[in-house]
PyMOL commands that place a pseudoatom at each C-alpha (Angstrom):
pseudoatom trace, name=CA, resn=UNK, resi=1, chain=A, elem=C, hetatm=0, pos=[-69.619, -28.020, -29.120]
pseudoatom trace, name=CA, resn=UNK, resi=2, chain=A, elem=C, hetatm=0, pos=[-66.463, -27.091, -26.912]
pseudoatom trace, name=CA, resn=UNK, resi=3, chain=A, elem=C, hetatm=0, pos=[-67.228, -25.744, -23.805]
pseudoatom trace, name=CA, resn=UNK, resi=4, chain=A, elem=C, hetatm=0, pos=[-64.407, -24.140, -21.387]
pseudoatom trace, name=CA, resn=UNK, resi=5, chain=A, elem=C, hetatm=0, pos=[-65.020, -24.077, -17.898]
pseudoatom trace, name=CA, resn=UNK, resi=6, chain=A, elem=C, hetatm=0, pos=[-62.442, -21.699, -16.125]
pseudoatom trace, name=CA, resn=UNK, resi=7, chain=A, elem=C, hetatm=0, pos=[-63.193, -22.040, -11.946]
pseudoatom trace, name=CA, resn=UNK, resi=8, chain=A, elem=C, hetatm=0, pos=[-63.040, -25.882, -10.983]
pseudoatom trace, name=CA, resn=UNK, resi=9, chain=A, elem=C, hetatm=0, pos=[-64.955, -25.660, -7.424]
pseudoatom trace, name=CA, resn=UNK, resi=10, chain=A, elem=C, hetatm=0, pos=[-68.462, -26.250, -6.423]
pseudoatom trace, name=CA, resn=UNK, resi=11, chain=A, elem=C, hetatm=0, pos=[-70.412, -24.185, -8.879]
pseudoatom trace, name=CA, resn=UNK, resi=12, chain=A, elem=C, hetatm=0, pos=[-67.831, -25.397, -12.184]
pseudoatom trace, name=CA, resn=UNK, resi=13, chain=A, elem=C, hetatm=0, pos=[-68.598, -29.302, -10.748]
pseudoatom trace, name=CA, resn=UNK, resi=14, chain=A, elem=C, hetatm=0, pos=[-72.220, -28.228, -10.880]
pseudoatom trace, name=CA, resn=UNK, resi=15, chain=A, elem=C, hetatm=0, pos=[-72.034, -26.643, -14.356]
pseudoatom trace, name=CA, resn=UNK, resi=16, chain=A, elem=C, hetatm=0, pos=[-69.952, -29.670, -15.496]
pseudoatom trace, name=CA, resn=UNK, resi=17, chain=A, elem=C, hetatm=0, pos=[-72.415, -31.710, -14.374]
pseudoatom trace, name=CA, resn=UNK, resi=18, chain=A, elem=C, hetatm=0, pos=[-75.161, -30.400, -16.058]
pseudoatom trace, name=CA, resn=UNK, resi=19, chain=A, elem=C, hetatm=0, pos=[-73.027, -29.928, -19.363]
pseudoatom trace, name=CA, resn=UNK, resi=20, chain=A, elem=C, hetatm=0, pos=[-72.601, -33.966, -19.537]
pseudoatom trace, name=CA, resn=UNK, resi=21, chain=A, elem=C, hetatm=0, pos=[-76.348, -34.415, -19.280]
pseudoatom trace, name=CA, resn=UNK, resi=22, chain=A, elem=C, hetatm=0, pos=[-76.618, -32.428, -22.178]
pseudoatom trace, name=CA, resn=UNK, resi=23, chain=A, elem=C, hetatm=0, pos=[-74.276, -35.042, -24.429]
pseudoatom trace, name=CA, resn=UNK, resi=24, chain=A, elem=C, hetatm=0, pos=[-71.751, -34.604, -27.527]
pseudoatom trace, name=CA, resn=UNK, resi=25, chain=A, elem=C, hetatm=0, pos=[-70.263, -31.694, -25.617]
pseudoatom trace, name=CA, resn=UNK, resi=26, chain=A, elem=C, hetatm=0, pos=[-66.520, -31.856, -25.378]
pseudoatom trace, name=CA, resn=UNK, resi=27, chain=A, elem=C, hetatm=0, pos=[-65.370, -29.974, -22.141]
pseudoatom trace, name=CA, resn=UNK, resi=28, chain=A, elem=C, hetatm=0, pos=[-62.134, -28.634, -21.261]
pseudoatom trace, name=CA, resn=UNK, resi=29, chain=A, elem=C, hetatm=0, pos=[-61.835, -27.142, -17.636]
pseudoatom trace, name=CA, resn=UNK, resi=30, chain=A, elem=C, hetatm=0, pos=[-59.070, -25.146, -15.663]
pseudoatom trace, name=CA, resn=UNK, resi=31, chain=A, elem=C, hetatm=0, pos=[-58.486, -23.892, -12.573]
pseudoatom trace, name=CA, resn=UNK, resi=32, chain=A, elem=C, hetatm=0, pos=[-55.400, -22.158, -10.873]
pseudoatom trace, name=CA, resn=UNK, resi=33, chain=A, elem=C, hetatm=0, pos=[-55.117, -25.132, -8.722]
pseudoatom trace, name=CA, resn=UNK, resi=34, chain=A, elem=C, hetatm=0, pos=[-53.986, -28.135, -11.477]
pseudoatom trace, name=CA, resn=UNK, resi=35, chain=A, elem=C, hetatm=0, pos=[-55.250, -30.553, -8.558]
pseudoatom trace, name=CA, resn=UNK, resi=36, chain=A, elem=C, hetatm=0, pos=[-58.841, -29.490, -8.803]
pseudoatom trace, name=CA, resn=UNK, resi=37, chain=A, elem=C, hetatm=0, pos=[-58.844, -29.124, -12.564]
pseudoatom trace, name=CA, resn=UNK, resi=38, chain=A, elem=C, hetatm=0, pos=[-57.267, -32.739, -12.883]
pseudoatom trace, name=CA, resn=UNK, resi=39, chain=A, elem=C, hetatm=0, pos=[-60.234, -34.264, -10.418]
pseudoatom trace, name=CA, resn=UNK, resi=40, chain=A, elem=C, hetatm=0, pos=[-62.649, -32.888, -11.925]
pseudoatom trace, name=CA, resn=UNK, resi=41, chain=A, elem=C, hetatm=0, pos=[-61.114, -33.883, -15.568]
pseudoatom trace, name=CA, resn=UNK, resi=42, chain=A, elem=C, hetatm=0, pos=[-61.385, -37.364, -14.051]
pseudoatom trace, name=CA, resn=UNK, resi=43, chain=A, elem=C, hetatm=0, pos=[-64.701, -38.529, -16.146]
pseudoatom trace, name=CA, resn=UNK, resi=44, chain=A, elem=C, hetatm=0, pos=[-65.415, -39.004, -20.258]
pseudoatom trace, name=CA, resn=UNK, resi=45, chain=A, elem=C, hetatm=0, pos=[-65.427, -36.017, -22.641]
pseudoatom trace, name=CA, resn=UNK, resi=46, chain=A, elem=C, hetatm=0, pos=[-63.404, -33.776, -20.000]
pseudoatom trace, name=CA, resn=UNK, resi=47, chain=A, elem=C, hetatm=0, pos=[-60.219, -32.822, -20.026]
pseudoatom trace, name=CA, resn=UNK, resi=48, chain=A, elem=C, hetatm=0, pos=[-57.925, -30.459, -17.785]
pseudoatom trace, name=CA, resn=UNK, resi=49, chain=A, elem=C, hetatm=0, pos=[-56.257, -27.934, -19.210]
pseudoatom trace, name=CA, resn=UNK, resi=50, chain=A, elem=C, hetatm=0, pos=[-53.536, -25.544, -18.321]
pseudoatom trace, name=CA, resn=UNK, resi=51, chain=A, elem=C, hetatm=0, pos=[-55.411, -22.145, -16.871]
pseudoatom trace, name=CA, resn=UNK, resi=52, chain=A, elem=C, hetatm=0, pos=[-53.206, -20.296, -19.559]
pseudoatom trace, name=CA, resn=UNK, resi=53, chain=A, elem=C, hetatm=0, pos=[-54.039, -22.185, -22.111]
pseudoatom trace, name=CA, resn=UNK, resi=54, chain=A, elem=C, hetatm=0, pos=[-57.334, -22.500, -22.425]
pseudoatom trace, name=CA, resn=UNK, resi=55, chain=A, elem=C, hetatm=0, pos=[-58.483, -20.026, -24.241]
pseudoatom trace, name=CA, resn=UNK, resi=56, chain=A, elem=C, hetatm=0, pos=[-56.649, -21.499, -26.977]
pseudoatom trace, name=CA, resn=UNK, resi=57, chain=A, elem=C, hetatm=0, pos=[-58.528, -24.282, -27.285]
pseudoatom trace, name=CA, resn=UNK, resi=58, chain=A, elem=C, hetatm=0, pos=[-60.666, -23.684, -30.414]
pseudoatom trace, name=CA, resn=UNK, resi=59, chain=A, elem=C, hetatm=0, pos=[-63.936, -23.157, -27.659]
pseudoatom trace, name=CA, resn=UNK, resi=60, chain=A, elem=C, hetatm=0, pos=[-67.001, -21.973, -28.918]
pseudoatom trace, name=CA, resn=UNK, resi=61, chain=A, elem=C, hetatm=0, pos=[-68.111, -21.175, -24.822]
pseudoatom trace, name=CA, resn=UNK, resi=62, chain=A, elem=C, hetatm=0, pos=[-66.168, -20.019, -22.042]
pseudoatom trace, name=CA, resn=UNK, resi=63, chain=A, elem=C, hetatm=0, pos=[-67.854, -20.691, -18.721]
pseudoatom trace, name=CA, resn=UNK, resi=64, chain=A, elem=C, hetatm=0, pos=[-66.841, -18.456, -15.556]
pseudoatom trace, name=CA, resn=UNK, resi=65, chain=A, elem=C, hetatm=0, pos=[-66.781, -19.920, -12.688]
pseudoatom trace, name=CA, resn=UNK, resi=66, chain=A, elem=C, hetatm=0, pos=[-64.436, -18.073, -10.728]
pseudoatom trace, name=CA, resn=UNK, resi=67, chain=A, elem=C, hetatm=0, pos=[-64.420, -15.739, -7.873]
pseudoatom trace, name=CA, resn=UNK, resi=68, chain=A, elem=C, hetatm=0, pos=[-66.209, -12.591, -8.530]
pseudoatom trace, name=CA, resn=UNK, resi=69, chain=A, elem=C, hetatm=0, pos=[-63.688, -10.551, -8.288]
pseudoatom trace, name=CA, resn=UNK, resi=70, chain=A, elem=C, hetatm=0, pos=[-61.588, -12.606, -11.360]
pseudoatom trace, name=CA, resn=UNK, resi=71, chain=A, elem=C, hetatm=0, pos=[-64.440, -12.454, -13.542]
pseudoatom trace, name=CA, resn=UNK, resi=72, chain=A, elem=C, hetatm=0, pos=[-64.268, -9.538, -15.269]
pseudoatom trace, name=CA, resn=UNK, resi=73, chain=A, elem=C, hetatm=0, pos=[-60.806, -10.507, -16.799]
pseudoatom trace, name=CA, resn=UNK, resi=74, chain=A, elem=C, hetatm=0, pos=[-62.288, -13.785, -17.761]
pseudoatom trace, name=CA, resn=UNK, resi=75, chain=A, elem=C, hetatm=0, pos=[-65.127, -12.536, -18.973]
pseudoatom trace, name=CA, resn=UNK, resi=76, chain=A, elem=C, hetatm=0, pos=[-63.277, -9.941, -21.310]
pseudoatom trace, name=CA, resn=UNK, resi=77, chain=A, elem=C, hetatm=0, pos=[-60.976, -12.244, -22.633]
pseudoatom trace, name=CA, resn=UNK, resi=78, chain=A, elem=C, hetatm=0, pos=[-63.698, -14.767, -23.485]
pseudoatom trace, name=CA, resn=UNK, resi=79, chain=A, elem=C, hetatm=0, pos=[-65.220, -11.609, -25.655]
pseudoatom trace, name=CA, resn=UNK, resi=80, chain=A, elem=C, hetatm=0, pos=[-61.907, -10.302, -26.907]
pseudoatom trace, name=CA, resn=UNK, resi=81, chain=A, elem=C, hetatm=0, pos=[-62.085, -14.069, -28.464]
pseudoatom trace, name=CA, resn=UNK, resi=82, chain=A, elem=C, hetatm=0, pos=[-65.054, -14.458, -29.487]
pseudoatom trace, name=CA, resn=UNK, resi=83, chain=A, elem=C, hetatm=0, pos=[-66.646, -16.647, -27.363]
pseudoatom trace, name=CA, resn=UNK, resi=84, chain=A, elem=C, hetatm=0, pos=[-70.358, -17.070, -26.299]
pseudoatom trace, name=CA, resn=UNK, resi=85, chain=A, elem=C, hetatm=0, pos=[-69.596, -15.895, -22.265]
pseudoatom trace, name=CA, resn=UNK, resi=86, chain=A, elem=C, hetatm=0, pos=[-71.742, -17.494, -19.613]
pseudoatom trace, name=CA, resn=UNK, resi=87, chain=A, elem=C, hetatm=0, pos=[-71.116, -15.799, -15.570]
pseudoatom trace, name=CA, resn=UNK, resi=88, chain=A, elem=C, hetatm=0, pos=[-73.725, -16.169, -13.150]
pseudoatom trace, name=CA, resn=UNK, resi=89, chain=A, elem=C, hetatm=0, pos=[-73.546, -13.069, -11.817]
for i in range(1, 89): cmd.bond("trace and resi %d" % i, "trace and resi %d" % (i + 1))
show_as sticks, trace
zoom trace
């Protein structure tokens, strides 16, 4: 399974986190700050992605993990794609 995490912060570490304890998931996170999304791309089975691009990744989840207010255009794309959409709030 490939899971996109848009939102590298506290609650996408956290969600990473409990992704890798799940095993043979392949994880591909972004964030509008390339620093953040690189760190946290810094362990096996993750990898950073451009925030543009990562839709495009042949996902089959797109986890939001933004700030509320971004979510809705997250969320919508992830649907407009035909992702399974997980958001927290």
């Amino acid at each position: 399974m490939r899971i996109g995490i848009v939102g590298c912060g506290r609650i996408g570490a956290r969600h990473l986190d409990a992704y890798q304890k799940i095993g043979e998931v392949e994880i591909m996170v972004a964030d509008e700050n390339e620093v953040a999304a690189k760190a946290l791309a810094d362990s096996p089975g993750v990898t950073a992605a451009a925030l543009d691009d990562l839709l495009d990744l042949g996902l089959d989840a797109l986890d939001v993990c933004v700030p509320s207010h971004v979510h809705h255009r997250w969320i919508v794309a992830g649907f407009e794609r035909g992702l399974h959409v997980f958001c927290e709030k």
